[in-house]
N, C-alpha and C positions, 0 to 999 in steps of 0.2 A: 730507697725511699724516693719517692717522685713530686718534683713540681707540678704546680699546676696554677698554668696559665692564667694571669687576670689583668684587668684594665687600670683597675687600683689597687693600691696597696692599703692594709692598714693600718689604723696611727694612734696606738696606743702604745700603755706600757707595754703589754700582755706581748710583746712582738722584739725580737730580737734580729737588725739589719743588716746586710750582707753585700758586699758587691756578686753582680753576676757577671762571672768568668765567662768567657769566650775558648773553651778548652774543649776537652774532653772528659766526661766523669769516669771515675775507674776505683775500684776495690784495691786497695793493699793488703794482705794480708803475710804474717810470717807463721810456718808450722813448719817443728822440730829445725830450727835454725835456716829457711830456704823461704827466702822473700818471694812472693808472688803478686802479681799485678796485673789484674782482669777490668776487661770494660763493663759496661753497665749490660751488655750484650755477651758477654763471658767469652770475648777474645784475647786472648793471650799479648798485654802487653808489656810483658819483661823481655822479650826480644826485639820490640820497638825501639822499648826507650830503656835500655841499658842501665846509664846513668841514674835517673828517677831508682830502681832498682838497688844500684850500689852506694844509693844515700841513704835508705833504707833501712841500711844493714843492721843497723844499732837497736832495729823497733822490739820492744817485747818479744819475748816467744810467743805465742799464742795468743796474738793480738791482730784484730780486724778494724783498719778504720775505713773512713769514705770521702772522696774528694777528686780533686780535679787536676788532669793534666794544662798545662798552659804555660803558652809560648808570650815571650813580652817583645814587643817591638822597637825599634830603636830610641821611642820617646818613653819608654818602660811601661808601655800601656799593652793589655792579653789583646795579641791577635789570631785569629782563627787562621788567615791565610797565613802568617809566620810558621803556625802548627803545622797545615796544612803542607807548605814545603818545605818543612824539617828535613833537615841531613845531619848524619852521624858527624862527628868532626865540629859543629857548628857550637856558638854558646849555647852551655845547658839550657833545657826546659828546668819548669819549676811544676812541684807536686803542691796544690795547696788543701792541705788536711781541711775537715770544716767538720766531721761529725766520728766519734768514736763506735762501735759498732759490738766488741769483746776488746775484753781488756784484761791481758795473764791467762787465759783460761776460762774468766766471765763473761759471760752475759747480762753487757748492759742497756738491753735494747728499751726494758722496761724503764728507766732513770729517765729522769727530764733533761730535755735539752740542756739545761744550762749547768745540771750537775756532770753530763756527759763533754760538755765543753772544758767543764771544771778538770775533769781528769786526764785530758788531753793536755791541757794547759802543766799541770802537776807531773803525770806520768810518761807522758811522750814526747813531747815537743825538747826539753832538757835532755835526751837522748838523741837528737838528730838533729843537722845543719843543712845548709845549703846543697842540693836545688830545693828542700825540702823548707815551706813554709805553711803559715797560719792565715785562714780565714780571719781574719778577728769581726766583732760586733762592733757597727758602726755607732762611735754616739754623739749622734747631732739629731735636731727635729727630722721629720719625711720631709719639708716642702724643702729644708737645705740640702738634706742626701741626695734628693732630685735633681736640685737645680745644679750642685756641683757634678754630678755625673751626664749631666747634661754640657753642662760647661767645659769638659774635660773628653767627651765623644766615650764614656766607656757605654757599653752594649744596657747593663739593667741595672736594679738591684729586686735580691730576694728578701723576702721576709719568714720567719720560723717562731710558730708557737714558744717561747719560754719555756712553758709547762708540757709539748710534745714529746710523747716517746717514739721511739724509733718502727716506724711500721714497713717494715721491705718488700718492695713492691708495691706501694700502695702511694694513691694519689686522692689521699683523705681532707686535701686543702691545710694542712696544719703548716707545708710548706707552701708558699707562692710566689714568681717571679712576674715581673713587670719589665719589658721594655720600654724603656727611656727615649732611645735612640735607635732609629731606622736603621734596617740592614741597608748592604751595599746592594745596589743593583744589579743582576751578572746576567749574561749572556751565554748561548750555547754555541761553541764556536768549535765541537769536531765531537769525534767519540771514539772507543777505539772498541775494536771488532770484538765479533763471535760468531761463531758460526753458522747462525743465522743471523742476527743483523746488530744490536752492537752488546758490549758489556757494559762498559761505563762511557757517561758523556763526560767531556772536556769542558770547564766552564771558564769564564774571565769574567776582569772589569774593564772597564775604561779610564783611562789617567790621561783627560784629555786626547790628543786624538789617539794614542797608542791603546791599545787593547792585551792588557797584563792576565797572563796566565793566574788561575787563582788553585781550583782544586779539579778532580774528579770525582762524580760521585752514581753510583748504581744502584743508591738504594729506592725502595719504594716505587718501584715499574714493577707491573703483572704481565706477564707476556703476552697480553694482549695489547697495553699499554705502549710498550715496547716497539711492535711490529710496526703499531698505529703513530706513533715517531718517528720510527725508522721512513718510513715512507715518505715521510714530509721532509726528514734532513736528506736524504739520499741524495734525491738531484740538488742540491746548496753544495757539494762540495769542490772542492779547487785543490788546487797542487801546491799553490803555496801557503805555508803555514800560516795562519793572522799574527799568531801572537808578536810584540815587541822582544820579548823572553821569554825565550824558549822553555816548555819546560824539560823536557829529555836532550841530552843529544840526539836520540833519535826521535823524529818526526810521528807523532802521533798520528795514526790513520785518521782517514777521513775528516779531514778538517773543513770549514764550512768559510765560505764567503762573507 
């Protein structure tokens, strides 16, 4: 089930409120005892994130929930660039449940939100622990959940019909997110190759005057899109790397000035 983008939130009872994670959404599901864990894009991440995975173990047989990968940062707040340079070895991520999906073998897509929270709260969450946690509903007014997540730099918050059933795939507005707070600004500082001209760009920020690796990303260029970049970064590049930290031992091609 999909968000969908708005300027305001609403502010009634009818509305059940949420933080908006800075993660990644991803499908858990367990069938015939062998935990699985797909993105909203149907990539395979139980060999990403292992651990998410082996906290899991306890879920129902034949149970499907929805929720979010995310990484917290040293002030215990979701960061996408923490996500972003994930390494095995490092402290767990955390998986945060927010919607039930089948439960034992049912189908509870039809149930309202808050009876599908109910069951999660009763039948799943008393079955698993840490990295593994709870969206919970926020309860305070809209203009304090604002001002506090404004006060505190998290990314949004979502809002979800009460009385919605679960519709997959669908961007019916019965979910909707609002940004609070501005993204970070970033910059295209390399890319790294392909055989005509690149695969993925290299992005950073700036932390003052140093220029901190952040992620890479290739999605959303048409090959025509592509070429018509390539051309503009080609002559920008330089031999020495920008970034203050690094992100490979090895040097990412094509780095930019």
């Amino acid at each position: 089930m999909l968000l969908l983008r708005t300027d305001t939130l609403p502010d009634d009872q009818g509305w059940i409120y949420e933080i908006k994670f800075d993660g990644y959404r991803a499908v858990a599901f367990k069938i015939g005892g062998t935990v699985h864990l797909r993105s909203r894009n149907d990539n395979d991440f139980a060999i990403r994130y292992p651990g998410i995975v082996k906290a899991l173990a306890h879920l129902p047989d034949e149970t499907v929930i929805d929720g979010e990968v995310v990484a917290l940062d040293d002030a215990g707040k979701p960061s996408f660039n923490t996500l972003q340079n994930f390494r095995s070895g490092q402290a767990p991520l955390h998986f945060y449940i927010f919607d039930l999906v089948v439960l034992k073998g049912k189908d509870v897509m039809g149930e309202t939100l808050e009876t599908r929270r109910g069951l999660i709260e009763t039948k799943v969450l008393s079955k698993l622990a840490e990295p593994i946690r709870y969206s919970p509903g926020l309860e305070a007014s809209l203009p304090d959940l604002i001002q506090s997540v404004k006060a505190q730099w998290l990314e949004g918050l979502v809002a979800k019909r009460r009385h919605s059933r679960y519709e997959p795939g669908q961007q019916s507005g019965a979910w909707v997110k609002m940004r609070v707070n501005q993204g970070q600004e970033l910059v295209i500082a390399g890319h790294t190759p392909s055989a005509k001209n690149f695969d993925a760009l290299v992005i950073g920020y700036y932390d003052g005057p140093d220029l901190i690796y952040a992620a890479r990303t290739r999605n959303r260029f048409t090959p025509a899109s592509r070429a018509e970049l390539f051309k503009k970064i080609k002559p920008l590049e330089v031999e020495k790397c920008p970034f203050a930290n690094l992100p490979e031992k090895r040097r990412a091609a094509g780095v930019l000035g």
